[in-house]
C-alpha positions in Angstrom: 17.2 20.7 2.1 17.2 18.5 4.9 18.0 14.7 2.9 16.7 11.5 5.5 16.5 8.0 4.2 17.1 9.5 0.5 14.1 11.1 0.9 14.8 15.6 1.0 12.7 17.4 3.2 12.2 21.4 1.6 8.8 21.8 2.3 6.9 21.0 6.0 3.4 22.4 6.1 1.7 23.1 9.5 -1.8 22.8 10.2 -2.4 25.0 13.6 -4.7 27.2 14.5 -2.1 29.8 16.4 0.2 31.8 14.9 2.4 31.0 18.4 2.7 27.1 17.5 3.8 28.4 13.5 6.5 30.6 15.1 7.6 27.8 17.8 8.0 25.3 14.9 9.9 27.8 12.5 12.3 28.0 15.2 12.5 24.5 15.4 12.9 23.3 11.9 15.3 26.0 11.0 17.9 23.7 14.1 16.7 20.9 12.4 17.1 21.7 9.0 19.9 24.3 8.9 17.5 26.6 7.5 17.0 24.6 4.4 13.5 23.5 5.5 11.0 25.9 4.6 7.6 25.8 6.9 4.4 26.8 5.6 1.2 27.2 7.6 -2.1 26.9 7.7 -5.0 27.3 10.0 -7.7 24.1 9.2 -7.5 21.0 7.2 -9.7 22.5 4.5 -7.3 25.1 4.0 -4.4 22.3 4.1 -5.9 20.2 1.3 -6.3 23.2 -1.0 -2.6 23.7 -0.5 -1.7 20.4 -0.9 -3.8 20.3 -4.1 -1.6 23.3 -5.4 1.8 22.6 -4.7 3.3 18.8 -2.9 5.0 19.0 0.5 7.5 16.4 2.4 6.3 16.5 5.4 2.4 17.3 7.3 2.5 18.7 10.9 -1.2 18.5 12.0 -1.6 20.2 15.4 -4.0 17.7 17.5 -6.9 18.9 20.3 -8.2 16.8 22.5 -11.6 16.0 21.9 -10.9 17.3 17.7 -11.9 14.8 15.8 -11.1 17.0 12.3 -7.4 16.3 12.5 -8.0 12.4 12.2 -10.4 12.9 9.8 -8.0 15.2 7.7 -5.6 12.5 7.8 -8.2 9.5 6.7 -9.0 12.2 4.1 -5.6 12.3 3.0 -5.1 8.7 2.9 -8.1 8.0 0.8 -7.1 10.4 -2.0 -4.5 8.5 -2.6 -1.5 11.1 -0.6 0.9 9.3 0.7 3.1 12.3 2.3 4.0 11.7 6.2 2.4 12.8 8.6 2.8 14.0 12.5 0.4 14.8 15.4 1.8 17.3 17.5 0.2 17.3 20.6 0.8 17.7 24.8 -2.0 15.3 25.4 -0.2 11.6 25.0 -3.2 9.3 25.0 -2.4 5.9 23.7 -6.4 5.3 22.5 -6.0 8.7 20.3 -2.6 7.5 19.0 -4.0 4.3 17.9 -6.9 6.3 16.5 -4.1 8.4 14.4 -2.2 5.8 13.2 -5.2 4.0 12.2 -6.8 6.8 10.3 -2.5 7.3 8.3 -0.7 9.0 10.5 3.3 8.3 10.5 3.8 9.7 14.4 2.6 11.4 17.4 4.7 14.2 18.6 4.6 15.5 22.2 5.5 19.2 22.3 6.3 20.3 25.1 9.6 17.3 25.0 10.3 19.2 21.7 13.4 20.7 21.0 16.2 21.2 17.7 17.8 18.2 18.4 14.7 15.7 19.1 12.9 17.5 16.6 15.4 16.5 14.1 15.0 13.0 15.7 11.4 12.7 15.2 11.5 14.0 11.5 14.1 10.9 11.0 11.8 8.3 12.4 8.8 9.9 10.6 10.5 9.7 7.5 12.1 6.1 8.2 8.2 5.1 8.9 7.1 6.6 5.5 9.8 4.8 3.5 9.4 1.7 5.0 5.5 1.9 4.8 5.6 3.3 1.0 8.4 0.2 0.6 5.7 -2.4 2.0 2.4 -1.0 -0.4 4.9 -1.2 -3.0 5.4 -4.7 -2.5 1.8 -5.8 -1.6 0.7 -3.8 -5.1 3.6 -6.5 -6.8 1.9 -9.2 -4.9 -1.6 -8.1 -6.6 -0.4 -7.1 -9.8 1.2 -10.9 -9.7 -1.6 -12.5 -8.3 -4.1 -10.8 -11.4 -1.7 -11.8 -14.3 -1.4 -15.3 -12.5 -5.4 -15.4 -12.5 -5.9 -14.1 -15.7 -3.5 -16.3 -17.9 -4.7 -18.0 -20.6 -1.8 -21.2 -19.8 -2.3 -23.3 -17.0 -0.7 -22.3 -13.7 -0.5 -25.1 -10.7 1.5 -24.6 -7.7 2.2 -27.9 -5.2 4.2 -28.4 -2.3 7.6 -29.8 -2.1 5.8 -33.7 -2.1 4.0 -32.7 -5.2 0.6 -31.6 -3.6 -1.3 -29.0 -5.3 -1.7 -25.6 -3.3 -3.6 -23.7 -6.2 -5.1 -23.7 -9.7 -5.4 -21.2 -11.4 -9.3 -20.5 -13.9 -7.8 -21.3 -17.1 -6.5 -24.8 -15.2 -10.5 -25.5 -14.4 -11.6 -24.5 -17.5 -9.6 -26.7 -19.3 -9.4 -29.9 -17.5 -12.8 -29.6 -15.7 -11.6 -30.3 -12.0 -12.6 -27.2 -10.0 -10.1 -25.7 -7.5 -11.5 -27.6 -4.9 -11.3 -30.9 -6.2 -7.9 -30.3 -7.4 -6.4 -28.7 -4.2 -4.7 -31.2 -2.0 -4.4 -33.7 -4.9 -1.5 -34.3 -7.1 -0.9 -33.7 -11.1 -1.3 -37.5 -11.1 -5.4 -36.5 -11.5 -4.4 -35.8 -15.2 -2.0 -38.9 -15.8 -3.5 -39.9 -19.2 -1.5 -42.9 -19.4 0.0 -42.4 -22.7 3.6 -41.7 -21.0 6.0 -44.3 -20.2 6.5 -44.2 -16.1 10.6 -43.2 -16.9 8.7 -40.3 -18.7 7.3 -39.3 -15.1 10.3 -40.5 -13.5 12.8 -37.9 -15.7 9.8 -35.0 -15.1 10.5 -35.3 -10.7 14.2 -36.1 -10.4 14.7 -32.6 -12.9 12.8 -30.4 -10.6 13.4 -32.4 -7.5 17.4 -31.8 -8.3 16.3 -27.9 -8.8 16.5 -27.5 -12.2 13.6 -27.0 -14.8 11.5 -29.3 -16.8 10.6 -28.6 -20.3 8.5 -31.1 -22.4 5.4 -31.9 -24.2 2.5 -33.7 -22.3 -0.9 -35.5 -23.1 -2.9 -35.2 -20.2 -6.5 -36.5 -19.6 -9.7 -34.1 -18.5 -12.0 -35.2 -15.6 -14.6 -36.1 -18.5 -11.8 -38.3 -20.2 -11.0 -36.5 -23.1 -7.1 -35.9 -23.6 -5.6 -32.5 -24.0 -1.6 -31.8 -25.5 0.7 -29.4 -23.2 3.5 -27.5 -23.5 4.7 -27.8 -19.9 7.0 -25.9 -18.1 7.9 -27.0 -14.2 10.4 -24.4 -11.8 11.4 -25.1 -8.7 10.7 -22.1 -6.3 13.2 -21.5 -3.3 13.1 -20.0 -0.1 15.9 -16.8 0.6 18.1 -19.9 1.8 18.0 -21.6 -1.4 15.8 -24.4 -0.2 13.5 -25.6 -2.9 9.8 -25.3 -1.1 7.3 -25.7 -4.2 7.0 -26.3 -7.8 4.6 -24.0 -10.7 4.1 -25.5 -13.4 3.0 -23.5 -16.2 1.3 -25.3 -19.2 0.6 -23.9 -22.8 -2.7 -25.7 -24.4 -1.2 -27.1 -27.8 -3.9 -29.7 -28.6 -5.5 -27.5 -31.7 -1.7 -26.8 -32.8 -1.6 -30.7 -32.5 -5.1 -31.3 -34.3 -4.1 -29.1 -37.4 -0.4 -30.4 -38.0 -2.1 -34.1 -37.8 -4.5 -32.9 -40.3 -1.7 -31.0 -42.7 0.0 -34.5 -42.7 -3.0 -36.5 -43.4 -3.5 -33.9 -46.2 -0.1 -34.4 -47.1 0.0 -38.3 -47.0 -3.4 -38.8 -49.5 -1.2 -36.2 -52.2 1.8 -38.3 -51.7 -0.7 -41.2 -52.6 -2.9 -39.8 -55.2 0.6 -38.6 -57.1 2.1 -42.3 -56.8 -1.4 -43.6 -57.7 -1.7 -41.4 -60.8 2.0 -41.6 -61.6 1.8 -45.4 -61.7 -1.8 -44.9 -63.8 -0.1 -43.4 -66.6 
């Protein structure tokens, strides 16, 4: 097994139509792979995707015509059924348009034969491998980004991000919902849109010197919705850094408390008229 970029090539399949370009590649792979690499051929893309369907493979060698269009749309095939295994063109014909046109469609690489030999060979598996990792690496982290971006989105607390001055970037639904400012009205305001005025100013003061010296803020806040009615949070403000360490925005994430806040005022109003009928008939008898 041939091991590049911790990823072990054992099985290459070739898609050619001549039984010469199967041999020439053998011959090539067993340089490159110390005969560890085992080749396995086919003769159209049809066949190749019933073979792929029975049994995975490290590495696709598609032998490219000029003028064939059914390579490309093997590999655009590929990619939409959700394979990510590399792929190479092998070809004599270097035309930069039909590279483009493969690398477009998933390709990982465009081979010219007739510059092949044991040692370039094992060259250009390297880099088609290195391509694949670093490719499968960046989906990886744009499918994080998405998977972040929906659990962000779809929260029932209320997510804000501002700037480093304290200027709001984004909102997030449960945000509008709640306080009745759309995303656009909000955006390129500050928090101070929900200042309810119930806070002392040192209370605002403590809130931007925490965050502002990079640590967190925890605390309980009443804010005010666009139609005036207050709301109680449960707020939570991080400072987010740059690789360098340099703070460059703040989320703050707030938990709705205000029915928490409704019942517990209405347990001790409960709690206050038993007091006071006990007392009242205590001091009746």
């Amino acid at each position: 097994t041939l091991v590049i970029s911790e990823v072990a090539i054992g099985m290459v399949l070739l898609v050619a139509a001549g039984e010469a370009d199967s041999a020439y590649v053998g011959e090539l792979l067993a340089h490159a792979g110390d005969g560890q690499v085992h080749l396995d051929h086919v003769r159209t893309p049809d066949e190749a995707l019933a073979r792929l369907r029975q049994a995975a493979c490290d590495l696709l060698l598609c032998d490219y015509k000029p003028g064939d269009g059914t390579i490309l749309r093997f590999v655009y095939r590929l990619r939409q059924s959700g394979s990510h295994v590399p792929v190479s063109c092998l070809s004599d014909h270097v035309n930069p348009a039909r590279v483009a046109e493969a690398i477009q469609a998933g390709a990982s690489d465009w081979v010219q034969v007739s510059a092949l030999n044991a040692l370039s060979f094992s060259r250009i598996i390297r880099y088609t491998i290195d391509m694949y990792c670093k490719e499968r690496q960046r989906q990886k982290a744009e499918d994080m980004v998405r998977k972040l971006w929906r659990a962000v989105e779809q929260s029932a607390d209320l997510v804000v991000v501002t700037d480093r001055a304290g200027v709001i970037e984004y909102v997030n639904p449960s945000f509008e919902a709640l306080t009745g400012y759309s995303r656009e009205e909000a955006v390129g305001r500050t928090p101070r849109i929900l200042k309810s005025g119930n806070h002392p100013a040192e209370y605002y003061q403590q809130l931007w010197q925490t965050v502002i010296a990079g640590q967190v803020f925890r605390g309980v806040m009443m804010n005010r919705k666009k139609n005036g009615d207050t709301f109680f949070v449960e707020k939570t403000v991080t400072p987010l850094r740059d690789p360098d360490g340099k703070i460059t925005r703040f989320i703050s994430n707030d938990h709705d408390m205000t029915e928490r806040r409704r019942l517990e005022s209405q347990l001790q109003q409960t709690q206050r008229m038993d007091a006071i009928g006990r007392l009242a008939g205590g001091v009746a008898h």
